[in-house]
C-alpha positions as a Markdown table, in Angstrom:
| # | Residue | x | y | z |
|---|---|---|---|---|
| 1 | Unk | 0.0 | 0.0 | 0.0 |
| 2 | Unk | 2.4 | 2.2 | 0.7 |
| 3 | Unk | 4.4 | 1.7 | -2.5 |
| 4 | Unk | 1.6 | 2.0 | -4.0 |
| 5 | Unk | 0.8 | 5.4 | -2.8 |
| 6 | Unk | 4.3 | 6.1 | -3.4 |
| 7 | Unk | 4.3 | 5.3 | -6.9 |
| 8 | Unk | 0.6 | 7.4 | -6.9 |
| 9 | Unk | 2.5 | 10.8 | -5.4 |
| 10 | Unk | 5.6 | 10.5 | -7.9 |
| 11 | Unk | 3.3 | 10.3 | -10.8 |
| 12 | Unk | 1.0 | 13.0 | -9.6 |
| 13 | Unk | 3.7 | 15.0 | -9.0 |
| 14 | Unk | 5.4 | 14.6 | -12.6 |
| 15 | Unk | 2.2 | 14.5 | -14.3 |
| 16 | Unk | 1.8 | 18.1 | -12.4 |
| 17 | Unk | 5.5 | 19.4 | -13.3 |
| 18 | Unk | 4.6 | 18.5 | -16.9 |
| 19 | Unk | 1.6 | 20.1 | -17.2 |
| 20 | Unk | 3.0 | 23.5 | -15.6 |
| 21 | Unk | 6.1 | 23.3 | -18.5 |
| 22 | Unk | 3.3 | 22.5 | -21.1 |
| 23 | Unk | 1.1 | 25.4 | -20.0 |
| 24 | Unk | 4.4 | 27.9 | -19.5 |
| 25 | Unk | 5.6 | 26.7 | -22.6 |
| 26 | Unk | 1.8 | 27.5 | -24.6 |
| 27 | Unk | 1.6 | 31.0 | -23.0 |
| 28 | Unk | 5.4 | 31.7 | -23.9 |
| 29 | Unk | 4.0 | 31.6 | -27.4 |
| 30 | Unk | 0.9 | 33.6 | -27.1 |
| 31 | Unk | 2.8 | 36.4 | -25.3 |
| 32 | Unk | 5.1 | 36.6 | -28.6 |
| 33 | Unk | 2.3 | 35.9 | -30.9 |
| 34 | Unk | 0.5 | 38.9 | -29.2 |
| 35 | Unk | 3.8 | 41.0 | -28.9 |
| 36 | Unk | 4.0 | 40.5 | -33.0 |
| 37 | Unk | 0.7 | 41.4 | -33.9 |
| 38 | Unk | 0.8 | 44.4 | -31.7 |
| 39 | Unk | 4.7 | 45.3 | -33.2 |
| 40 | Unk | 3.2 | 44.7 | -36.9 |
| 41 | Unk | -0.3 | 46.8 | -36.3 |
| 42 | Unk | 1.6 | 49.9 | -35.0 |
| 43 | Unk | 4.4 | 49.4 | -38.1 |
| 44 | Unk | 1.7 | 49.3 | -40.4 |
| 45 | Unk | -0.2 | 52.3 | -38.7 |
| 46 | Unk | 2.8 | 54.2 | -38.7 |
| 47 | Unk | 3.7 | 53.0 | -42.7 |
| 48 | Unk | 0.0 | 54.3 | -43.1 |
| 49 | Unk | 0.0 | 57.9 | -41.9 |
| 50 | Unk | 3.8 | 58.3 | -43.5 |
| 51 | Unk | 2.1 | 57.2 | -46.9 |
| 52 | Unk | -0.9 | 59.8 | -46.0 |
| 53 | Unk | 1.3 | 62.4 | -45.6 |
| 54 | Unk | 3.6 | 61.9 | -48.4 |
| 55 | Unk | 0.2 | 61.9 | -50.6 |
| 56 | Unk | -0.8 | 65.5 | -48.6 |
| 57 | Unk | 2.3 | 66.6 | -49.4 |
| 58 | Unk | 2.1 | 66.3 | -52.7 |
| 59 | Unk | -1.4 | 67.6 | -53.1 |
| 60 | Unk | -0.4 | 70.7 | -50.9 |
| 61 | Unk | 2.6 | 71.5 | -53.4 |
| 62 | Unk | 0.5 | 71.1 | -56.0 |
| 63 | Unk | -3.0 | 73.3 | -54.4 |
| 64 | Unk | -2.3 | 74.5 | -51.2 |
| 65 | Unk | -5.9 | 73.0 | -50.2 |
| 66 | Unk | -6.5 | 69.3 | -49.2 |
| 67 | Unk | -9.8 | 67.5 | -49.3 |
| 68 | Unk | -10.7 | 64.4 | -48.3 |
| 69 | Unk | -14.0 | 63.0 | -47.8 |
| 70 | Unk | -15.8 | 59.7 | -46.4 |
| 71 | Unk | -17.8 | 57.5 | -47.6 |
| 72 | Unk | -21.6 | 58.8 | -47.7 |
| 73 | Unk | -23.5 | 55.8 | -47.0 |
| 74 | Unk | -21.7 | 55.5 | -43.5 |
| 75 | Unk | -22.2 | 58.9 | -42.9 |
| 76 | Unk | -25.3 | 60.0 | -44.1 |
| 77 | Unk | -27.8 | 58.9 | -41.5 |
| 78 | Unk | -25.2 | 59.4 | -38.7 |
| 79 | Unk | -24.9 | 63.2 | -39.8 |
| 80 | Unk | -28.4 | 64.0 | -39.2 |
| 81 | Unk | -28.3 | 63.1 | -35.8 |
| 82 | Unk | -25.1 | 65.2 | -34.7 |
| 83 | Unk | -24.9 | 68.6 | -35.3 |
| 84 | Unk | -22.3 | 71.0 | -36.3 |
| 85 | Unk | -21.5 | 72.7 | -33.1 |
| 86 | Unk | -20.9 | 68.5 | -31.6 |
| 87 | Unk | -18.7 | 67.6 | -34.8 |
| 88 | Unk | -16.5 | 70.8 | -34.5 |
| 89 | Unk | -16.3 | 70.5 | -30.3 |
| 90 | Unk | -15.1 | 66.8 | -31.2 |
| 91 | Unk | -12.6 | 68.0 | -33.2 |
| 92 | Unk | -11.6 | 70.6 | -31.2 |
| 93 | Unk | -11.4 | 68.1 | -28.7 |
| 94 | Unk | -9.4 | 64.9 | -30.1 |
| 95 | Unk | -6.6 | 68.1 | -31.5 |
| 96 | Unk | -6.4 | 69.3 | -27.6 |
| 97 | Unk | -4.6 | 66.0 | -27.4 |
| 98 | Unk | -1.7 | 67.0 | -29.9 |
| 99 | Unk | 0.3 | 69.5 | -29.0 |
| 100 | Unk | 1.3 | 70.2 | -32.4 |
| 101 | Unk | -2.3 | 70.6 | -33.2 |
| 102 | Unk | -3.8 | 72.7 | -30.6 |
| 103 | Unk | -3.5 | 76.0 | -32.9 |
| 104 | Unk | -5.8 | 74.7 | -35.6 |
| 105 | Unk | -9.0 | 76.2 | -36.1 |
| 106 | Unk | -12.1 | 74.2 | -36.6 |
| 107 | Unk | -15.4 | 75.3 | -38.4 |
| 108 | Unk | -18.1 | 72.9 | -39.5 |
| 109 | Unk | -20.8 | 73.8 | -41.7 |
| 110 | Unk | -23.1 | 70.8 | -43.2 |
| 111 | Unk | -21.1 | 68.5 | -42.3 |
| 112 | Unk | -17.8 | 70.0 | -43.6 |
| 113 | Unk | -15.3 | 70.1 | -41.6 |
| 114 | Unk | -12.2 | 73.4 | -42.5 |
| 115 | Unk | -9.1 | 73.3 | -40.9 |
| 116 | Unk | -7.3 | 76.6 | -40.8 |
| 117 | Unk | -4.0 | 77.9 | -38.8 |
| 118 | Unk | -0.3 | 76.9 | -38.9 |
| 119 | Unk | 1.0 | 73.5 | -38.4 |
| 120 | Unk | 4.7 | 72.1 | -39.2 |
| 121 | Unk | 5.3 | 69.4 | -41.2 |
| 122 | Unk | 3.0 | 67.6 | -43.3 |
| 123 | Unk | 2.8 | 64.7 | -40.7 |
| 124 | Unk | 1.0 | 67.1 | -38.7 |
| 125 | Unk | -1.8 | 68.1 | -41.6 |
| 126 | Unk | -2.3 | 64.2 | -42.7 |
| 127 | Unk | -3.0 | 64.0 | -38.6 |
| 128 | Unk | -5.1 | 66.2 | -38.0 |
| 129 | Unk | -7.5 | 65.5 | -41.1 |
| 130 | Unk | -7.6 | 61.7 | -39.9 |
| 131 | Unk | -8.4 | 62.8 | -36.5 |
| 132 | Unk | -11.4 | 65.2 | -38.0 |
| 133 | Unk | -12.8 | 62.5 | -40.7 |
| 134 | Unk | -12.8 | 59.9 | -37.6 |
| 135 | Unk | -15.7 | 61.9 | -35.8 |
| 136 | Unk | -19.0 | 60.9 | -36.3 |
| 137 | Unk | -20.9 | 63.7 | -38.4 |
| 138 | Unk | -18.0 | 64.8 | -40.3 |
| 139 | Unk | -18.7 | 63.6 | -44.2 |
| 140 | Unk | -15.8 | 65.7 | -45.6 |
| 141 | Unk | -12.7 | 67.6 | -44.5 |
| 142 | Unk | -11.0 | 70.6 | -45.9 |
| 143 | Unk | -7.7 | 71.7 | -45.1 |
| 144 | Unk | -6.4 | 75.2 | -45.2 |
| 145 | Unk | -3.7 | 74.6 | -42.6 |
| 146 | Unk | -0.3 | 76.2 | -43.7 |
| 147 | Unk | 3.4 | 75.0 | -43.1 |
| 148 | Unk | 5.2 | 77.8 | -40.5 |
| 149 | Unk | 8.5 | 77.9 | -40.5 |
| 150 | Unk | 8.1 | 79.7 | -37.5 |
| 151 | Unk | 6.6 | 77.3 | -35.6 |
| 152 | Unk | 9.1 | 74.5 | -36.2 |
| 153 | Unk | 12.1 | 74.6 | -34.1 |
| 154 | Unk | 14.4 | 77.5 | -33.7 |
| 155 | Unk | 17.8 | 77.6 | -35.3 |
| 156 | Unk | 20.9 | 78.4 | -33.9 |
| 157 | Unk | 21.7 | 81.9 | -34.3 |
| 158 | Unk | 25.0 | 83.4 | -36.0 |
C-alpha cells in the first residue's frame, strides 16, 4: 500500500511538473504571438500615416488646399443626428490631445469640416485630417492649414 501510494504521489507530481512546462511553454508563445501582432499593427499604422502624408504633401505643393471625404452611405444617416456645433467641439477636442495641433482652427458647416491655422510638417496636416474625418458627423474635411516655419524649431543663431 504504501508503494503504492508512493508510486501514486511521484506520478501525480510529474504529471503536475509536466503540465506547468506545457502550460508555461503555450503562453510563452501567445505572449510573442500577441507581442507580433501588436509590433506589426503599430508598423503598419505608422507605414500608413507616412504614406498619407507623403500623398498630402504632394497635393499641398500642387493646391495649397486638401480635401478628403468619407464614404456617404456610412455617414449619411449618422450626420443628421449630430450637429455641427458636436462635430466641431469633437474636433476641437481629439486636436487638444496633440500639442502640435492645438493652434488649428475648426469650423463645421453641413457637415464639412475646415481646418485653418499653422501646423509644421506635413505629418501634422495628414494628422489632424484623420483625427477630424474619424468623428461621427463629419462627411468631408478641408484643409487650409499652412506650413510655419516659425513654428518649427528654432535655429541656432549666427
Amino acid at each position: 500500500m504504501k508503494k503504492f501510494l508512493l508510486i501514486f504521489l511521484l506520478g501525480a507530481g510529474a504529471g503536475a511538473g509536466g503540465w506547468w512546462f506545457w502550460d508555461r511553454a503555450k503562453t510563452q508563445g501567445q505572449f510573442a504571438e500577441t507581442r507580433d501582432r501588436v509590433t506589426y499593427a503599430a508598423w503598419k499604422a505608422g507605414k500608413s500615416l507616412k504614406e498619407a502624408a507623403d500623398e498630402i504633401k504632394e497635393e499641398f505643393n500642387k493646391t495649397g488646399i486638401i480635401v478628403r471625404d468619407k464614404a456617404k452611405a456610412a455617414t449619411e444617416s449618422v450626420t443628421s443626428a449630430v450637429g455641427d456645433t458636436t462635430v466641431t467641439a469633437s474636433v476641437k477636442a481629439k486636436m487638444l490631445g496633440d500639442s502640435s495641433l492645438r493652434g488649428v482652427s475648426v469650423e463645421t458647416e453641413r457637415g464639412v469640416v475646415t481646418l485653418s491655422g499653422a501646423v509644421t510638417t506635413h505629418e501634422d496636416i495628414a494628422r489632424a485630417m484623420k483625427l477630424a474625418l474619424d468623428i461621427d458627423g463629419a462627411q468631408r474635411v478641408v484643409s487650409k492649414l499652412q506650413l510655419s516655419a516659425a513654428k518649427a524649431a528654432p535655429t541656432a543663431p549666427r
